[in-house]
C-alpha positions, 0 to 999 in steps of 0.5 A: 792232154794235148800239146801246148796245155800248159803245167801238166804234173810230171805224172800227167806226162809220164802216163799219157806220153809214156805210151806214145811214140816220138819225141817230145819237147818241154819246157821246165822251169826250176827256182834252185835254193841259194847254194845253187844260184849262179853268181850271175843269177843272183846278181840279176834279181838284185838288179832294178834295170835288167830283168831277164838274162838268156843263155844262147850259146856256149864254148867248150873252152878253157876260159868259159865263153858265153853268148847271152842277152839282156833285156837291158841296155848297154849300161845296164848290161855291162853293169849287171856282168862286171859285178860278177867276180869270175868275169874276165872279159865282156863284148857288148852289141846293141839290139832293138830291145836288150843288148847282147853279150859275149862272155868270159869267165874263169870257169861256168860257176854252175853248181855240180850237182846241176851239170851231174844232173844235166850230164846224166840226163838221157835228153837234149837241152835246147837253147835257150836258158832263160833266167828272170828277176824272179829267180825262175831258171826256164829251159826246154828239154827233148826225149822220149817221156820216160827220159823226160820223167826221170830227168824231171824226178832228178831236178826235183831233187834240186829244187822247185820244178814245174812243167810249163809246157808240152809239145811235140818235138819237130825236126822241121824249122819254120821257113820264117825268119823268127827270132825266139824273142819273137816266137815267144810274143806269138806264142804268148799272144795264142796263149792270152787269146790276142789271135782268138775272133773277137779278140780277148787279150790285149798287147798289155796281156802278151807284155805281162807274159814275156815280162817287157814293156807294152811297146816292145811286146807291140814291136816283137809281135810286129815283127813277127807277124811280118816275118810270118806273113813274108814268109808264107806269101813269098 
């Protein structure tokens, strides 16, 4: 198996990676039954507009404050957080391609038995936490493999857990000035072959990957490629 193979089982990546030193990253993706589907969450399948909602940061205080991003405008954003009972109080800004959100809530809403699993977890959590129309919650994770495993073994418990992706964990950042809306399209471009000579994926391709329209995958896969390129040439 190498890095980047994609949805390896969990005994895969215990078995080979359990012998390997260092630290690895991977991304899960978990669909949790009803009873433990943040209220938010399940607003956002319900939505015709937003389809995706990412979790990039939070605050350990009293009143719950989240940064997050939608793949909405400002309309549809404040729409899809104002029908959500535990909301106090909502910031919204304006992005090229969604709408950014500051947050406030009564409390998180998350089910105990996800924040005891997650508190119990012998790994790293990386933002961010993306949630999707589809009810598909996905996150990456880093630890050595039999952390990674056993952190697996316990989500599985709570739902229906699949392993997207494996790489190794580099404690080096890139010099470029990547968004992770923008790695994401590069990586979904090496993935349907959008980089591969001749070319074998279209734009439409990388589009259906991240789950945007044709011309914002076009426009993130832009962007990114000039970052890349100032970054390397000057």
């Amino acid at each position: 198996m190498t890095d980047d193979e994609p949805n390896p089982s969990i005994k895969t990546v215990a078995g080979e990676l359990g012998a390997e030193h260092g630290m690895k990253r991977i991304r899960f993706s978990v669909i949790y039954p009803e009873r433990f589907v943040h209220p938010l969450h399940r607003r956002l399948v319900d939505e015709t507009v937003v389809t995706r909602l990412e979790l990039l940061m939070w605050s350990p205080t009293a009143d719950a404050t989240t940064l997050c991003w939608c793949d909405g405008d400002r309309a549809a954003t404040g729409a899809l957080v104002d029908a959500v009972e535990s909301v106090r109080d909502r910031t919204l800004v304006g992005d090229d391609d969604g709408t950014y959100v500051v947050l406030r809530q009564r409390e998180y809403e998350f089910a105990g038995a996800i924040l005891a699993a997650v508190a119990d977890a012998g790994v790293i959590f990386l933002p961010p936490v993306v949630f999707r129309d589809t009810g598909v919650v996905q996150f990456e994770a880093v630890g050595e493999a039999t952390a990674l495993s056993a952190f697996h073994d316990d989500l599985a418990t709570l739902g229906d857990v699949s392993i997207e992706r494996v790489r190794e964990f580099e404690r080096r950042r890139s010099p470029s000035t990547l968004t992770d809306r923008q790695r994401a399209a590069l990586e979904a471009g090496l993935a349907v072959g959008y980089y591969e000579v001749p070319r074998d994926g279209t734009v439409a391709d990388v589009a259906a990957e991240l789950d945007c329209a044709a011309s914002t995958a076009g426009e993130l896969l832009r962007k990114a490629e000039g970052a890349v390129i100032a970054a390397h040439v000057g």
